[in-house]
C-alpha positions as CSV (number, residue, x, y, z in Angstrom):
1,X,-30.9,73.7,85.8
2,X,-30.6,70.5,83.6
3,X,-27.7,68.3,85.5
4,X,-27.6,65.4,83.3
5,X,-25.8,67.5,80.4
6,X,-23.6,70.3,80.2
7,X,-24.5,71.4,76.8
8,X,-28.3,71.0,75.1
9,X,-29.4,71.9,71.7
10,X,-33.1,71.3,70.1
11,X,-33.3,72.5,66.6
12,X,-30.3,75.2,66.9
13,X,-30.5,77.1,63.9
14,X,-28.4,80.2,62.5
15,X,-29.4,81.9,58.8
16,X,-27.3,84.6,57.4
17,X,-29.9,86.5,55.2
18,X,-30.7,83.5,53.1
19,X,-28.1,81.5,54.0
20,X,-28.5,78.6,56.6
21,X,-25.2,78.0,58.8
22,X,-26.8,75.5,60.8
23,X,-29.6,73.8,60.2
24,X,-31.5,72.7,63.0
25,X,-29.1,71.5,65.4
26,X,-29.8,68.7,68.0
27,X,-27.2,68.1,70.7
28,X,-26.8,66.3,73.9
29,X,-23.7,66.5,75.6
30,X,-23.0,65.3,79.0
31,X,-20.6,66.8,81.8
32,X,-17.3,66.2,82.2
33,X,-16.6,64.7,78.4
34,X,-14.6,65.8,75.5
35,X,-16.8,66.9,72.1
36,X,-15.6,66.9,69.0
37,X,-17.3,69.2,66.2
38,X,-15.5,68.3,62.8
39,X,-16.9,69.6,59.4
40,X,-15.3,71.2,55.9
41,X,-14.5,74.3,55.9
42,X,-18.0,76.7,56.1
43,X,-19.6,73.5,57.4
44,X,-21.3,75.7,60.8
45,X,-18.5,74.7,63.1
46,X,-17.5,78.5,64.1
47,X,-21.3,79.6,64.1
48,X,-21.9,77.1,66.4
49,X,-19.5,77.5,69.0
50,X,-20.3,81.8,68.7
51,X,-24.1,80.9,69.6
52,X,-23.3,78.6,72.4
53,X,-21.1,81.3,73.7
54,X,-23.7,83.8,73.2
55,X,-21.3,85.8,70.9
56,X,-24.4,85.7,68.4
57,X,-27.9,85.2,68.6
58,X,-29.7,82.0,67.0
59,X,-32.7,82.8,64.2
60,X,-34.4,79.6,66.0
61,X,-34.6,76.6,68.2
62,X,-32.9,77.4,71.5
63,X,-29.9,76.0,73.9
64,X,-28.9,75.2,77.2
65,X,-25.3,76.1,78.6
66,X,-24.2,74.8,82.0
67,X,-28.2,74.7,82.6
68,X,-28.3,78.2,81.3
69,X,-31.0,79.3,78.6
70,X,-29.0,80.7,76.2
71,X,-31.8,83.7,75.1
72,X,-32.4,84.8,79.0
73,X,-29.1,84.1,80.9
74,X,-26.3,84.7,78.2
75,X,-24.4,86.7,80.7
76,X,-24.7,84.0,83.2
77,X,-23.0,81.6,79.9
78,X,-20.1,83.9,79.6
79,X,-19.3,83.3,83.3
80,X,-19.0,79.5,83.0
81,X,-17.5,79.7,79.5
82,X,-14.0,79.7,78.3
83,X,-14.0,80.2,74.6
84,X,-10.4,80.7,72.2
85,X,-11.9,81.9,69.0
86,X,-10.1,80.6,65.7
87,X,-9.1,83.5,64.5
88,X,-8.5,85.6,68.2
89,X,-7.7,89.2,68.5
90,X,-5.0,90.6,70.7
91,X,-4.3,94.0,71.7
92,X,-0.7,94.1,70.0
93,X,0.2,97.5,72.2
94,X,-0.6,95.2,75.2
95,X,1.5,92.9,77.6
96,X,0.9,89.2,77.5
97,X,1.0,90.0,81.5
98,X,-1.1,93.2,80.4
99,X,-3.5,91.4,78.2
100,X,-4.1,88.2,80.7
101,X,-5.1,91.0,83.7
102,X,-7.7,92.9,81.3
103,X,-9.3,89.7,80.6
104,X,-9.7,88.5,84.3
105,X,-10.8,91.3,84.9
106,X,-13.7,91.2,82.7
107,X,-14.5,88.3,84.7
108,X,-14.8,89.9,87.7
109,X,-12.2,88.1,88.8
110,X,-10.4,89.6,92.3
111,X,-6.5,91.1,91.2
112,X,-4.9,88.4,94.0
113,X,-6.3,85.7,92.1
114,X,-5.7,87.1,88.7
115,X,-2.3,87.5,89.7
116,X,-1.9,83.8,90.5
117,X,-3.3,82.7,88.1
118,X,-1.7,84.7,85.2
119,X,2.0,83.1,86.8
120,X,0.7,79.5,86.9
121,X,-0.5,80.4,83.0
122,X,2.5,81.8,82.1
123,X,4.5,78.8,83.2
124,X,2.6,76.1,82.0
125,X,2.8,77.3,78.5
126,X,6.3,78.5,78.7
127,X,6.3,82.1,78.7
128,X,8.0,83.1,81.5
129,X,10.4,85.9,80.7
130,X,8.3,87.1,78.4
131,X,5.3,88.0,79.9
132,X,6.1,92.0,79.7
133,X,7.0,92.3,76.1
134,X,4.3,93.3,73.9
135,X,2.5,91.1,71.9
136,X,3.1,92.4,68.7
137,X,6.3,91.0,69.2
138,X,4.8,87.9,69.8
139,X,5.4,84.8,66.9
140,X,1.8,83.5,66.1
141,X,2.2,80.7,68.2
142,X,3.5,82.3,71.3
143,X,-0.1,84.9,70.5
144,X,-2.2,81.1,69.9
145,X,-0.9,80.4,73.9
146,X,-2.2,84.2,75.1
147,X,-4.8,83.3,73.9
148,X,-5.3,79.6,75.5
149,X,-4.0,81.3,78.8
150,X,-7.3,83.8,78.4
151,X,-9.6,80.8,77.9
152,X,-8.7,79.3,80.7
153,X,-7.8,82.3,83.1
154,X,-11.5,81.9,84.8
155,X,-11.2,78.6,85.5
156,X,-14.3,77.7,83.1
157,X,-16.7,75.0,84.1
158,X,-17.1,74.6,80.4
159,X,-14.1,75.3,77.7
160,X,-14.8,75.8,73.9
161,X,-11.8,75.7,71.6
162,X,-11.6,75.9,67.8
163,X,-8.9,74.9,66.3
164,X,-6.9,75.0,69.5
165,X,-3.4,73.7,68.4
166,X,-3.3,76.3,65.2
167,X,0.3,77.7,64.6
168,X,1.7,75.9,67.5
169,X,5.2,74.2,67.6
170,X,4.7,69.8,67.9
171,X,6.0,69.9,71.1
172,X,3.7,72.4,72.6
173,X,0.2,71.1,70.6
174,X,1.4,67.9,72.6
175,X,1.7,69.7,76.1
176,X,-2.5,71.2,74.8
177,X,-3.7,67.8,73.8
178,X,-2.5,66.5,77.1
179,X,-3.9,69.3,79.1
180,X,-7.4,68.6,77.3
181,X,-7.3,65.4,78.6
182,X,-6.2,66.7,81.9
183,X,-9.1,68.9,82.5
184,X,-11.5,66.7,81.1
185,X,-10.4,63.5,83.2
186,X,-8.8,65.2,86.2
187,X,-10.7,67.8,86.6
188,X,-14.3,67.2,84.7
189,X,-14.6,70.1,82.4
190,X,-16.2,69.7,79.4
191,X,-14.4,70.4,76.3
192,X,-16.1,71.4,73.4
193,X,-13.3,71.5,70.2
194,X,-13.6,72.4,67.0
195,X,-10.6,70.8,64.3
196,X,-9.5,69.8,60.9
197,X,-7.2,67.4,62.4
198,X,-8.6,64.1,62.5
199,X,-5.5,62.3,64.4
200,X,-5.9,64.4,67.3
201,X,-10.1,64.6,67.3
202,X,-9.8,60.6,67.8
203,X,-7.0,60.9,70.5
204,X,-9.1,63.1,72.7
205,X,-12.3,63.1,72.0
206,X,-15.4,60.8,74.0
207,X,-17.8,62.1,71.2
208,X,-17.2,63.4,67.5
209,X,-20.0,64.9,65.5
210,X,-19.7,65.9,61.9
211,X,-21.0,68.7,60.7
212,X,-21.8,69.4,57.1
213,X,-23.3,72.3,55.4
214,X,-25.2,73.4,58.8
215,X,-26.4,70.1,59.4
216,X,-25.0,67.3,62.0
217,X,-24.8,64.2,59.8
218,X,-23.7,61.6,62.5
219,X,-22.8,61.6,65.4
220,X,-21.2,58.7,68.2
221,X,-18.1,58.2,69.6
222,X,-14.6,57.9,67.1
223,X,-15.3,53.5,67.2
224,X,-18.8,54.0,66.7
225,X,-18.6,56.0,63.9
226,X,-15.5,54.1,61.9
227,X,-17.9,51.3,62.2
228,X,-21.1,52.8,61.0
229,X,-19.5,53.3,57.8
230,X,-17.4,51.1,57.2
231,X,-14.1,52.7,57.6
232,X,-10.2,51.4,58.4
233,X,-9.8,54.6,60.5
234,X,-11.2,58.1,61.4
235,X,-10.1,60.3,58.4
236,X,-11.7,57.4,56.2
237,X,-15.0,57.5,57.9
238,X,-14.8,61.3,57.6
239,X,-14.5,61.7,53.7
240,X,-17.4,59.2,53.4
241,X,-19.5,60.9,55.7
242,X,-18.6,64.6,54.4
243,X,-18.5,63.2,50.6
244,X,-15.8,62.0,49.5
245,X,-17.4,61.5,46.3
246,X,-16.3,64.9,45.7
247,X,-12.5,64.2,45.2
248,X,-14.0,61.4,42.5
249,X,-15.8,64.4,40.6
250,X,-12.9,66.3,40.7
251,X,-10.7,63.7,39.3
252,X,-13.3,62.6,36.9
253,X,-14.0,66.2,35.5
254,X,-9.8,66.3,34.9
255,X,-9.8,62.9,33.5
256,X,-12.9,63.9,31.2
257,X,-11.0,67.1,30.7
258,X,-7.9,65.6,29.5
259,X,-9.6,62.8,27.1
260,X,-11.5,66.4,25.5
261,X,-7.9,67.9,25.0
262,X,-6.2,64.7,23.9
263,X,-9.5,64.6,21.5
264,X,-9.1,68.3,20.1
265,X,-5.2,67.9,19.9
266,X,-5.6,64.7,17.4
267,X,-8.1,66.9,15.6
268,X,-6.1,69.9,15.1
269,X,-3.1,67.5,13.9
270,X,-5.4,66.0,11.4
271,X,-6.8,69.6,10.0
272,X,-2.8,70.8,9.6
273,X,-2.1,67.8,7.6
274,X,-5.0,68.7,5.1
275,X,-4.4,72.0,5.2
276,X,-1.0,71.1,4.0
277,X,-2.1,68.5,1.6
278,X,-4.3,71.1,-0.4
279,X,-1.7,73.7,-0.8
C-alpha cells in the first residue's frame, strides 16, 4: 500500500477503437489535497475519472487508488471512492430518501448508519421536507444534490466530482465549494474535481492539471502555473496552455472571410455597371 499518495498514475492510457482519450497519463497526487483536472471539452477529463473509479478499464499503463491496483482490487476502489458522475442517473420512480438507502446499501453499509446518515445529508443540502417525494419531481439542481448526498453517503476516504456545482443555485455551489474545502482541510479527504469553471478551480484547488486532447500538458499548483506562462490570472494561463491561438484562427478565418465577401461584392457591383453600360 503506497502511503505517500492517495492517487498514482504511470502511463494511464484509454483508446476508444482508434481514438486516444488519454494518452499516457502520469499522476502523483498526495493525501489529503484538492486536484483539479481542467481541459476543453473531449479533453479525457470524464475518461479519466471512470478508470480511476474502475467504471472502465484502461488499454494500458496502470494506477493506484487509496494503495489499491486498479486491475486486481477495483472492488476494493469502489469502497473508498465517492464518485458524482457529470451526467448522473437517478431512478425518477424513486425517493430521494428511497434513492440515498439503495445506494448505502450497495455499500454495505449497516441500515442504522444509513439512516443517520441520509438525515445529516438531507439537511446539509437543504432537503428536508422533501426527502419522500419522487425524484422526478425533483428541479435539476435539487437531483445535482441527490446525487452529491450519494457521493458522500459512504463517507469516502477519496471523493471524485465532475463538474460538481452543475445546475445548482449560487447560493448552494457556495455551501459545495465550502464543503470541499471542509473535507479536504478538516477532515483530509482528497478531492479529485473535474470543471469548466476556472474561478472556482483556483479557489479550491492545492493542484490543477490541464488536460488536452488525452494528454496532461502542465501541471503545478494555480500560482505556479499563472507564472509558468506568463499569465495575469488563471483563465489567462488556461487559453495559452489549451491554445488560445484557436480563438485567433477563428477570428482570422472571419476576418479573411469578410475581406473575400467585401472583394466579391465590389466585383459584382463592377460587372452590373458593364452589363448596363453595353445594353
Amino acid at each position: 500500500m503506497t502511503e505517500s499518495y492517495a492517487i498514482i498514475a504511470n502511463d494511464l492510457t484509454k483508446n476508444f477503437g482508434k481514438v486516444c482519450a488519454v494518452n499516457k497519463l502520469n499522476l502523483k497526487i498526495p493525501y489529503g489535497k484538492t486536484y483539479g483536472l481542467l481541459g476543453p471539452n473531449g479533453a479525457g477529463k470524464t475518461t479519466t475519472v471512470r478508470m480511476f473509479n474502475a467504471i472502465i478499464s484502461n488499454t494500458s499503463g496502470n494506477a493506484s487508488v487509496g494503495g489499491y491496483d486498479l486491475l486486481t482490487q477495483n472492488e476494493d476502489i469502489r469502497r473508498i471512492c465517492g464518485f458524482l458522475p457529470e451526467s448522473p442517473g437517478l431512478y425518477s420512480k424513486l425517493s430521494a430518501k428511497e434513492f440515498l438507502e439503495f445506494i448505502g446499501e450497495l455499500y454495505y453499509l449497516p441500515k442504522d448508519i444509513i439512516s443517520v446518515r441520509i438525515n445529516e445529508l438531507l439537511e446539509l443540502f437543504d432537503l428536508e421536507g422533501r426527502e419522500n417525494d419522487l425524484l422526478e419531481g425533483y428541479s435539476r439542481g435539487m437531483k445535482q444534490k441527490v446525487c452529491l448526498c450519494a457521493a458522500l453517503i459512504q463517507d469516502p476516504e477519496i471523493i471524485f466530482l465532475d463538474e460538481p456545482t452543475s445546475n445548482l443555485d449560487p447560493a448552494t455551489a457556495r455551501m459545495v465549494k465550502n464543503l470541499i474545502s471542509e473535507l479536504a482541510k478538516k477532515a483530509e479527504k482528497t478531492v479529485f474535481i473535474c470543471t469548466h469553471l476556472l474561478d472556482s478551480a483556483e479557489e479550491l484547488c492545492d493542484i490543477i492539471g490541464i488536460i488536452v486532447n488525452g494528454e496532461l500538458k502542465m501541471e503545478g499548483t494555480p500560482k505556479e502555473i499563472i507564472e509558468s506562462v506568463g499569465a495575469k490570472d488563471l483563465e489567462e494561463a488556461y487559453l495559452k496552455i489549451t491554445g488560445a491561438s484557436h480563438i485567433d484562427d477563428l477570428l482570422a478565418w472571419r476576418e479573411e472571410n469578410s475581406n473575400n465577401n467585401t472583394v466579391n461584392n465590389k466585383r459584382q457591383k463592377k460587372s452590373k455597371k458593364k452589363n448596363k453600360t453595353s445594353r
